[in-house]
C-alpha positions in Angstrom: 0.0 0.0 0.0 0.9 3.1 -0.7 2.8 5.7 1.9 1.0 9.0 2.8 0.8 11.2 5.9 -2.5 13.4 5.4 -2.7 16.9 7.4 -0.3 20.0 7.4 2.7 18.9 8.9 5.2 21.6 10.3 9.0 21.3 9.6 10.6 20.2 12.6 14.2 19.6 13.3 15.2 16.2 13.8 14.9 14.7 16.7 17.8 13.0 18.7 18.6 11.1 21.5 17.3 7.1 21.3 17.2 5.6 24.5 16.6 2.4 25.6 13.5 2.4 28.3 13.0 -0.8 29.4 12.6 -4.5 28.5 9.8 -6.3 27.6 8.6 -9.8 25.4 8.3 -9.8 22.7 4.9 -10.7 20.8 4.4 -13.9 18.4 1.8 -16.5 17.7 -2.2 -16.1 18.2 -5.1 -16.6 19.5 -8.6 -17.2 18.3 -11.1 -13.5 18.4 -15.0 -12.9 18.2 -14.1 -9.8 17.9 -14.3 -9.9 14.3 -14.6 -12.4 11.3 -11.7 -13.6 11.1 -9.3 -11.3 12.9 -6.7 -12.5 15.1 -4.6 -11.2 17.8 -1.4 -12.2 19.4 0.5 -14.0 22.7 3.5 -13.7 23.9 6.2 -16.0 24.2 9.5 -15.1 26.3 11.5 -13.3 23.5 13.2 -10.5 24.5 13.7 -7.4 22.5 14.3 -3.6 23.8 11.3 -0.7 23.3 12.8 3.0 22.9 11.9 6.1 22.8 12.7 9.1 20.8 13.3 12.4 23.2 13.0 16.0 20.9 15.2 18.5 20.8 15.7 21.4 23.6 14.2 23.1 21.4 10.6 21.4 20.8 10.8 19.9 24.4 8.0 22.3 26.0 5.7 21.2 22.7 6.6 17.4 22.8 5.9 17.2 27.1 3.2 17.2 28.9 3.1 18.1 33.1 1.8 15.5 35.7 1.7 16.0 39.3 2.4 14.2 41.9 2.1 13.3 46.0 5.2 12.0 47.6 6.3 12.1 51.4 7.9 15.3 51.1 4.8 17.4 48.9 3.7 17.8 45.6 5.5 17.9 42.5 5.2 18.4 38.7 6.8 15.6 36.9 7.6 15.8 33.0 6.5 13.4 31.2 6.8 12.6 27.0 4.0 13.5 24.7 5.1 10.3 22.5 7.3 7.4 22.7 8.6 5.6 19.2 9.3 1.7 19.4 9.4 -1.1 17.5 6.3 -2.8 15.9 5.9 -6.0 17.6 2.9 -8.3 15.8 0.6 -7.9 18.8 0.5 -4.2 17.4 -1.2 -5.0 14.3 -4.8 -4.8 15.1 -4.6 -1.6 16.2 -2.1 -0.8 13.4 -4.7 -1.6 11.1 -7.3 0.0 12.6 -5.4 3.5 12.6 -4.7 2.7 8.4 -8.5 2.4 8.3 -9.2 5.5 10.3 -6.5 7.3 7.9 -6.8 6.0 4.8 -10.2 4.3 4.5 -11.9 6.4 2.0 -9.0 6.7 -0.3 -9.7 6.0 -4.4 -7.8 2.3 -3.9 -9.0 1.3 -0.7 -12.8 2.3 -2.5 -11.6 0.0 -5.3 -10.9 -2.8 -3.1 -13.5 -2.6 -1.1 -16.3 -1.4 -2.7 -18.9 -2.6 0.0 -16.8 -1.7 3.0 -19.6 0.3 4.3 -22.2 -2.6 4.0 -19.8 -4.9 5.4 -17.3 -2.9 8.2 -16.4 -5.6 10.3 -15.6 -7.8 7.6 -12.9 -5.0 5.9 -11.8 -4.5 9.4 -11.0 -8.1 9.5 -9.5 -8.0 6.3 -7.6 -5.3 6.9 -5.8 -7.2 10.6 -5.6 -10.3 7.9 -3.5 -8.7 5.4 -1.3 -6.5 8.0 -0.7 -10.0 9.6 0.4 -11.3 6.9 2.6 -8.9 5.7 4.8 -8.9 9.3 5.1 -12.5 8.9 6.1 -12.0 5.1 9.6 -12.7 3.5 11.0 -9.1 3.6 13.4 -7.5 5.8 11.3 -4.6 7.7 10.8 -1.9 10.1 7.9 -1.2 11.8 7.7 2.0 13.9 4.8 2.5 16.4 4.4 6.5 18.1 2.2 6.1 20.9 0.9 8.4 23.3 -0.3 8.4 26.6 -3.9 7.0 27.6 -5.0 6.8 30.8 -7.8 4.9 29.8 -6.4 2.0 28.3 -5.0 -0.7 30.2 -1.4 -0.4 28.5 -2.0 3.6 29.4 -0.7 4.2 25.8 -2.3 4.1 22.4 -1.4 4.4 18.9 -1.0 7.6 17.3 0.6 6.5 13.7 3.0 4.0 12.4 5.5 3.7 9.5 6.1 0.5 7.5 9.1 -0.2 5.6 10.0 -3.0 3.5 12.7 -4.7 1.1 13.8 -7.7 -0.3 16.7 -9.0 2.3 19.9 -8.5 1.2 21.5 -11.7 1.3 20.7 -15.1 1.8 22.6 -14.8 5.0 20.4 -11.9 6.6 17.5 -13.9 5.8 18.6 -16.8 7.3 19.9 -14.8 10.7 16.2 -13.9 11.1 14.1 -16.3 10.2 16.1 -19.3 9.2 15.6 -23.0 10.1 17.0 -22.2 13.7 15.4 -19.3 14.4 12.0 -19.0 16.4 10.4 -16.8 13.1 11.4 -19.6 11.6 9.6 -22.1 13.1 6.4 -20.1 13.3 6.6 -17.9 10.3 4.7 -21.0 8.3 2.4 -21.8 10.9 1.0 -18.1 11.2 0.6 -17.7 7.4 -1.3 -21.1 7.2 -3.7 -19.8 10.1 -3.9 -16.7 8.5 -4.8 -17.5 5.0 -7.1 -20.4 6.4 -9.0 -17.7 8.2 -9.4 -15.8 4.9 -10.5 -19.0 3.2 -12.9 -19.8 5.6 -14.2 -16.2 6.3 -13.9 -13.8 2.9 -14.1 -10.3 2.8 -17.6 -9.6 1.8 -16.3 -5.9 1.1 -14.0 -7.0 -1.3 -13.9 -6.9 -5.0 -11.9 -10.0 -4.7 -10.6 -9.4 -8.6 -9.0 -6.0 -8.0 -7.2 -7.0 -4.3 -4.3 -7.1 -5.7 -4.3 -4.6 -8.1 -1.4 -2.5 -6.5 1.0 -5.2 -8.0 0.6 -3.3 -11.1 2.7 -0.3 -9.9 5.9 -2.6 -10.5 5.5 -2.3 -14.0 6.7 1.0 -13.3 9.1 1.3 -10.2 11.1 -1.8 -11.1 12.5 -0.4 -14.5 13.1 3.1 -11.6 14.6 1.0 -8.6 17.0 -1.6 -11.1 18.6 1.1 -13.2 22.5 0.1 -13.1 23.2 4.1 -13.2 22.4 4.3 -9.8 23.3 1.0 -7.7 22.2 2.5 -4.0 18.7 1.9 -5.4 19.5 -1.9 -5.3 18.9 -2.3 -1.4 16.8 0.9 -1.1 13.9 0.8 1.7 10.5 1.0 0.9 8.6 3.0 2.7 5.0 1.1 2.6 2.8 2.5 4.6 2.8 5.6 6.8 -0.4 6.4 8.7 -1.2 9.0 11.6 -4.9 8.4 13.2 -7.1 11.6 12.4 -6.7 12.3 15.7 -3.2 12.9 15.9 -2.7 14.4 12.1 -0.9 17.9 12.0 1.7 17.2 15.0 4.7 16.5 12.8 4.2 12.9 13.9 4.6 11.4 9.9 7.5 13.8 9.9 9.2 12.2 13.3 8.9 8.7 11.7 10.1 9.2 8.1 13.1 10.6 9.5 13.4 7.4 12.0 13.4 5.2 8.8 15.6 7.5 6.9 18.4 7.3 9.7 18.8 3.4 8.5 19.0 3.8 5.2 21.3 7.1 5.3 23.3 4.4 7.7 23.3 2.1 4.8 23.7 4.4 2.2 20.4 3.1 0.3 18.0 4.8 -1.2 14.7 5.6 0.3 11.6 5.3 -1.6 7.9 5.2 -1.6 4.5 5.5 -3.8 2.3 8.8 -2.4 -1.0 9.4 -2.2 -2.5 12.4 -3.6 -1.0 15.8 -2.5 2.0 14.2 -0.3 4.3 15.5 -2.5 5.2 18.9 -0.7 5.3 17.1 2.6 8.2 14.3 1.1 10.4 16.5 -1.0 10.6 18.6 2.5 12.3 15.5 3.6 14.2 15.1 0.9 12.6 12.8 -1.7 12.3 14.0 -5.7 9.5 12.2 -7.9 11.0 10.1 -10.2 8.0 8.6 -11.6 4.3 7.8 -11.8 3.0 4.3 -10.8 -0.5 5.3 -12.8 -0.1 2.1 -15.0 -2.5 -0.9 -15.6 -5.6 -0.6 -13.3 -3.8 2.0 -11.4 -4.1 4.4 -14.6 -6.8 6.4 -13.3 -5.9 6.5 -9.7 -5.4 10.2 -8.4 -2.1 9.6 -6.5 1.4 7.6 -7.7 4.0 9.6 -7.6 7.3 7.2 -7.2 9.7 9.2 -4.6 13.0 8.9 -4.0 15.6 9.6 -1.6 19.2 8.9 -2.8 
């Protein structure tokens, strides 16, 4: 899907300063919902990995942080606290990953096209939509997930999602591949269990908002990126991250939050020295070339031909 971050977004500095908050398991397998048809969610099993958190600038530290006070034995105090936190994507995110993509993006000329009856039928493009973020995490691409969150009292994790970012490429090598999900890796093991589950679950419950002929109708865009991405003139492009998805709940659009998490991505592949690159929606183009991305391309091929966005993007 494509990458878009709707609202005005002011031009912030970049923030710095990653640190490492705490530790906590991380999130695989699942279990069984009536929430939805069809939907899953996750468990956890003891895998460790690190959450962190992105701390602003001197500068936009007043905007970014909110005040909280507190009792202790010797009075009451104001303590700081951030405005958002950026982590990792862990797979018992995508449910409400997915439900921020539909809040964002859920009227948007493809998403109409693929789901024509998604207002007849909600709960069965909700489903579809946890389906097919599920099984892109457990997909056979090297990726990044990014979850902002802010704080919410009200939910029992006292943080909810704001926005996300999504980006995605071919691994490498063989041997990064096999250092993450190879034979003796836990992905591994349950990468091919998941999927099964997953696609059974779409077999056995279909998307009644679907136009089941057009679902994957974004495939077409290749038949114009590829020729862009394997030009042998410019050989960063070989590796370059794709930036798939970038969504910010309605809620939360015009904070700079899109901004904040493009520029998370773009610090691994400026690491790498790749290219960064992504298919826009309508009218993102302003908010990209601010972070330094050129359009290279349209992606308006095929069935995509009369779509209103496609602009191919690069940063090199």
């Amino acid at each position: 899907m494509p990458a878009a971050e709707p609202g005005p977004v002011p031009s912030w500095p970049q923030p710095t300063g990653v640190h490492r908050s705490f530790w906590d398991f991380g999130d695989f397998g699942a279990f069984w919902t009536n929430q939805s048809r069809g939907s899953w969610h996750c468990v956890r099993v003891g895998i460790i990995r690190p959450h962190w958190s992105i701390a602003p600038q001197h500068s936009l530290a007043k905007e970014r942080q909110s005040q909280k006070q507190i009792i202790t034995l010797s009075g009451l105090h104001t303590m700081t606290e951030p405005e958002f936190r950026i982590r990792p994507g862990a797979s018992a995110d995508l449910a409400e990953a997915a439900d921020v993509w539909i809040a964002a993006f859920g009227d948007d000329w493809i998403i109409r096209k693929l789901h024509p009856k998604r207002s007849e039928y909600p709960q069965d493009f909700r489903a579809w939509a946890h389906r097919f973020f599920y099984g892109r995490f457990w997909g056979p691409e090297q990726q990044m997930l990014h979850i902002l969150t802010v704080p919410d009292a009200k939910l029992p994790s006292g943080e909810r999602i704001a926005a996300f970012s999504w980006w995605r490429r071919p691994y490498p090598t063989p041997a990064d591949k096999a250092a993450v999900e190879g034979n003796l890796t836990i992905r591994g093991w349950l990468k091919p269990v998941l999927l099964g589950i997953n696609k059974l679950a779409g077999y056995l419950w279909p998307a009644r908002s679907a136009d089941v002929a057009s679902l994957n109708m974004f495939d077409d865009s290749h038949l114009a990126s590829d020729d862009i991405l394997n030009d042998p003139a410019h050989p960063k492009r070989k590796n370059a991250w794709y930036l798939s998805t970038l969504a910010v709940s309605p809620d939360f659009q015009g904070k700079g939050y899109g901004s904040v998490l493009v520029r998370e991505g773009l610090r691994q592949s400026d690491k790498e020295g790749v290219t960064a690159w992504l298919i826009g929606l309508r009218g993102v183009e302003p908010f990209y070339e601010r972070l330094g991305f050129e359009t290279k391309g349209r992606a308006n091929v095929g069935r995509l031909a009369d779509w209103d966005g496609g602009s191919i993007m690069l940063r090199e």
